[in-house]
PyMOL CGO cylinders between C-alpha atoms (Angstrom):
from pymol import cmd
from pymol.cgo import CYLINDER

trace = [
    CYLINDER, 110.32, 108.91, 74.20, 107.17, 109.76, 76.68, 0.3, 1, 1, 1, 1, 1, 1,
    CYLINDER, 107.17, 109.76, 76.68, 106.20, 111.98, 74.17, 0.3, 1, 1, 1, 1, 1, 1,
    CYLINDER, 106.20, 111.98, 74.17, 105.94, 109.80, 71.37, 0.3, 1, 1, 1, 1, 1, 1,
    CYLINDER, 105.94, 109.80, 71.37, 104.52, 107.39, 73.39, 0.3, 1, 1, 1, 1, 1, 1,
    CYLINDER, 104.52, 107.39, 73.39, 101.37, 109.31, 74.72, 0.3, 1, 1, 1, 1, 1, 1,
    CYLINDER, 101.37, 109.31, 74.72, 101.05, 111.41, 71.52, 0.3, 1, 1, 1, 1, 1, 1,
    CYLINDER, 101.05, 111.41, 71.52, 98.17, 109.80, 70.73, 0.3, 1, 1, 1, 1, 1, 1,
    CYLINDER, 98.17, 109.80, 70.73, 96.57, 109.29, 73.94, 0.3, 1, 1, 1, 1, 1, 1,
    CYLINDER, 96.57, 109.29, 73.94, 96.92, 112.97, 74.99, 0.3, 1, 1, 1, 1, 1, 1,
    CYLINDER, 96.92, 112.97, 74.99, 95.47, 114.15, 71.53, 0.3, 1, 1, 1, 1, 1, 1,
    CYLINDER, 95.47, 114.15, 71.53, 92.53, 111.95, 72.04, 0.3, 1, 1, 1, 1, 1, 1,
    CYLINDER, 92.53, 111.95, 72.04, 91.75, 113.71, 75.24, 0.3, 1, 1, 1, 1, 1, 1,
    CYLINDER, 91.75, 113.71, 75.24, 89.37, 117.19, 75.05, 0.3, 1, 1, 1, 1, 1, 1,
    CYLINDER, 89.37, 117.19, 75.05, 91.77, 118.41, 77.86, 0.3, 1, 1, 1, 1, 1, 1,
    CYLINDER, 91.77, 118.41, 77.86, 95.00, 117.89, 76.47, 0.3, 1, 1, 1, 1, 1, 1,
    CYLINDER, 95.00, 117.89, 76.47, 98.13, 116.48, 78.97, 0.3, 1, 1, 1, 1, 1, 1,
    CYLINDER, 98.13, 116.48, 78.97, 97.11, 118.56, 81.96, 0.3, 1, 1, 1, 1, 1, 1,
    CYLINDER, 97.11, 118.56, 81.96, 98.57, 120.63, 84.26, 0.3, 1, 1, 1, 1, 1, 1,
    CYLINDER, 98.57, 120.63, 84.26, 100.37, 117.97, 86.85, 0.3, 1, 1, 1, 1, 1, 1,
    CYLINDER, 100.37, 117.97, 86.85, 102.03, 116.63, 83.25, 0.3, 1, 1, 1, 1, 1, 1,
    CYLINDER, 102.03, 116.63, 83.25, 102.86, 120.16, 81.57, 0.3, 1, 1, 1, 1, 1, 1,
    CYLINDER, 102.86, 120.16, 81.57, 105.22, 120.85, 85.03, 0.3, 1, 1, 1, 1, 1, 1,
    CYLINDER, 105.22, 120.85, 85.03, 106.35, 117.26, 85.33, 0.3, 1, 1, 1, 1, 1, 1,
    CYLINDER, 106.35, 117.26, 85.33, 108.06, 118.00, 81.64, 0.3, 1, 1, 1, 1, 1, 1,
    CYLINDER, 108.06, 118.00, 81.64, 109.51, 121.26, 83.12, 0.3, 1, 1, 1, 1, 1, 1,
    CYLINDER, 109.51, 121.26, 83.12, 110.57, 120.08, 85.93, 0.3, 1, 1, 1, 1, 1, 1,
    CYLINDER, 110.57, 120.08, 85.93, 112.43, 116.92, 84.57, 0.3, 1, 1, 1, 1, 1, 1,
    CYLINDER, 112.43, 116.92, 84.57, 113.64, 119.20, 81.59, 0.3, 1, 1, 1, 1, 1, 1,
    CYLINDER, 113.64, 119.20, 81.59, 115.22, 121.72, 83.84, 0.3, 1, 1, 1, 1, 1, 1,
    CYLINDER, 115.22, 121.72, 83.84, 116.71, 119.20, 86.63, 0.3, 1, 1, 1, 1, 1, 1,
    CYLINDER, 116.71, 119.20, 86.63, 118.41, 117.25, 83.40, 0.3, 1, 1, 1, 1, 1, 1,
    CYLINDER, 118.41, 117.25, 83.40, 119.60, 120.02, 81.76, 0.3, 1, 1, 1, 1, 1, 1,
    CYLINDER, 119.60, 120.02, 81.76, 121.05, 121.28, 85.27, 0.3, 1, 1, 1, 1, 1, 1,
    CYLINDER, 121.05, 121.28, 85.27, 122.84, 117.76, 85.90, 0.3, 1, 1, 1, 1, 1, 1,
    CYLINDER, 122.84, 117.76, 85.90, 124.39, 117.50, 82.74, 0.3, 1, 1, 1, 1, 1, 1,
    CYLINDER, 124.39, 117.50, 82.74, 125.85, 120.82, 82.55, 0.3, 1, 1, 1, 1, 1, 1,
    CYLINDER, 125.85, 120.82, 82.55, 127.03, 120.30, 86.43, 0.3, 1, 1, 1, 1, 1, 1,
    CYLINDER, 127.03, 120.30, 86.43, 128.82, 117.26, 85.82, 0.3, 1, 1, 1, 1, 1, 1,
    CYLINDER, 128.82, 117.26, 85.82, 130.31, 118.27, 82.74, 0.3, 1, 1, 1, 1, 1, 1,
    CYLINDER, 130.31, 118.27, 82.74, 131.86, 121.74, 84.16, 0.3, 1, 1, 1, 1, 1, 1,
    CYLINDER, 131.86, 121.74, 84.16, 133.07, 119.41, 87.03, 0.3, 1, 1, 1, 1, 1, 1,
    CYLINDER, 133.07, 119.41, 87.03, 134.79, 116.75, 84.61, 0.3, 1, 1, 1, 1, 1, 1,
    CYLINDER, 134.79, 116.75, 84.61, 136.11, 119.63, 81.65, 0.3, 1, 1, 1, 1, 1, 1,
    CYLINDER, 136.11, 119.63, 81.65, 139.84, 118.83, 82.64, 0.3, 1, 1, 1, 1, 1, 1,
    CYLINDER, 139.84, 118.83, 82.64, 139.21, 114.77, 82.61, 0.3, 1, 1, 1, 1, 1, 1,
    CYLINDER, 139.21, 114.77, 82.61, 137.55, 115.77, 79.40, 0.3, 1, 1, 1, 1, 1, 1,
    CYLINDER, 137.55, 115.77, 79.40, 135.77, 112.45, 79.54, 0.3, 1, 1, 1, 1, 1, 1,
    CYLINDER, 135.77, 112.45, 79.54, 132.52, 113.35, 78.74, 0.3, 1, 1, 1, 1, 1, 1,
    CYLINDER, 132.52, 113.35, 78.74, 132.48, 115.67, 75.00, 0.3, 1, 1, 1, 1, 1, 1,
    CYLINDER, 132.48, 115.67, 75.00, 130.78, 118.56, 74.20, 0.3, 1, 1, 1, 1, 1, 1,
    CYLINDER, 130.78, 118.56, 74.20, 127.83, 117.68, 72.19, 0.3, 1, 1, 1, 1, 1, 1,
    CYLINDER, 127.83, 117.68, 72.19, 126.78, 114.90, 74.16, 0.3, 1, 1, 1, 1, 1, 1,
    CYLINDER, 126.78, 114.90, 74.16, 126.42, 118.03, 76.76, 0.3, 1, 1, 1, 1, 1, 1,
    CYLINDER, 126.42, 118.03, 76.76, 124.88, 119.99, 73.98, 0.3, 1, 1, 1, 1, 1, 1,
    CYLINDER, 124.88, 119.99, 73.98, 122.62, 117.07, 72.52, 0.3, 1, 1, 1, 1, 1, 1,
    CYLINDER, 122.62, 117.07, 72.52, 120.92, 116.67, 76.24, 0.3, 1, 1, 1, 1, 1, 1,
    CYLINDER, 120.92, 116.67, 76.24, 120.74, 120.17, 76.72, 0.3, 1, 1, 1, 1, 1, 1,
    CYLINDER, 120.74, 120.17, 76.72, 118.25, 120.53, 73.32, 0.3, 1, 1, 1, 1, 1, 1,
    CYLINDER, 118.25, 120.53, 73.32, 116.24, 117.12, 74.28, 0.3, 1, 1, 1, 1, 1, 1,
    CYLINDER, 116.24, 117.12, 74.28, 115.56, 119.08, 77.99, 0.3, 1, 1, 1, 1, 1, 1,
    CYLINDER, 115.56, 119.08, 77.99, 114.77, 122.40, 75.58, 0.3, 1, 1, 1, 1, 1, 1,
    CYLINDER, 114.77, 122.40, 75.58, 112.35, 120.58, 73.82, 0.3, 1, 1, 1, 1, 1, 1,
    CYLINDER, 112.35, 120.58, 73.82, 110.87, 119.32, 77.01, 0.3, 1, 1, 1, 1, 1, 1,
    CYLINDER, 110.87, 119.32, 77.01, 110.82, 122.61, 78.66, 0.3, 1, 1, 1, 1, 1, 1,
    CYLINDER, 110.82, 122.61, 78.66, 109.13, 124.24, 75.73, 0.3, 1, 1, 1, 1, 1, 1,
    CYLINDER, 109.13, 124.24, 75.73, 106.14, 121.04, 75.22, 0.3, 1, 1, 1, 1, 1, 1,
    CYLINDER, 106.14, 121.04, 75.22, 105.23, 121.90, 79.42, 0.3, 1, 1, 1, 1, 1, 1,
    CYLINDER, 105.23, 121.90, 79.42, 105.40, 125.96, 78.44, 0.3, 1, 1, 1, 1, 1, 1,
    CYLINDER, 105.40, 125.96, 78.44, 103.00, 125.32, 75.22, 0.3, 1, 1, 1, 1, 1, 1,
    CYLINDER, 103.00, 125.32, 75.22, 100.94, 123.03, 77.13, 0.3, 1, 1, 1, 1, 1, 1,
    CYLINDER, 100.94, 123.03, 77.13, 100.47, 125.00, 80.28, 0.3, 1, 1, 1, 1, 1, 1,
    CYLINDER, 100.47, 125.00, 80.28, 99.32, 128.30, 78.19, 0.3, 1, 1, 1, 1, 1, 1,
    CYLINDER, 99.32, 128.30, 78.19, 97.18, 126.31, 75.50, 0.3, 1, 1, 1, 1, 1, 1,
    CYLINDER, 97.18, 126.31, 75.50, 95.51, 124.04, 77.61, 0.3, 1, 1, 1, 1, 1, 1,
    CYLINDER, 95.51, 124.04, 77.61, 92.82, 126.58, 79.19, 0.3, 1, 1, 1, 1, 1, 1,
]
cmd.load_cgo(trace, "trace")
C-alpha cells in the first residue's frame, strides 16, 4: 500500500526514495516476514492460522525486501 501510494511522488523526485526509505522497506520486510513465520511455527498444532496466509505475507515482505535491495543499488 506505501508503495502505491508514493509511486508517484518518489518517481517525481531526481533522487529516487532514498537511502533512510530503501532500509526502512528492508527492515519492515524482514521483521514481518520473521513474525509471521514465528507465530505460525508456534501455533502449527492449533492449526489456527493456514498456510498461505503464512505464505501470502511471506511474498508481500519479498516484494518489500527486493523494492529496498533495487533501490539501495540504483539510486547512486
Amino acid at each position: 500500500m506505501m508503495l502505491m501510494l508514493l509511486g508517484p511522488v518518489s518517481s517525481a523526485s531526481p533522487n529516487g526514495q532514498g537511502l533512510l526509505f530503501s532500509w526502512f522497506l528492508i527492515l519492515v520486510g524482514g521483521y514481518v516476514a520473521v513474525s509471521a513465520w514465528r507465530y505460525y511455527l508456534k501455533r502449527q498444532r492449533r492449526s489456527d492460522v493456514p498456510f498461505l496466509n503464512v505464505v501470502g505475507i511471506s511474498v508481500v515482505c519479498l516484494v518489500l525486501i527486493v523494492a529496498g535491495i533495487w533501490e539501495l543499488f540504483h539510486s547512486r
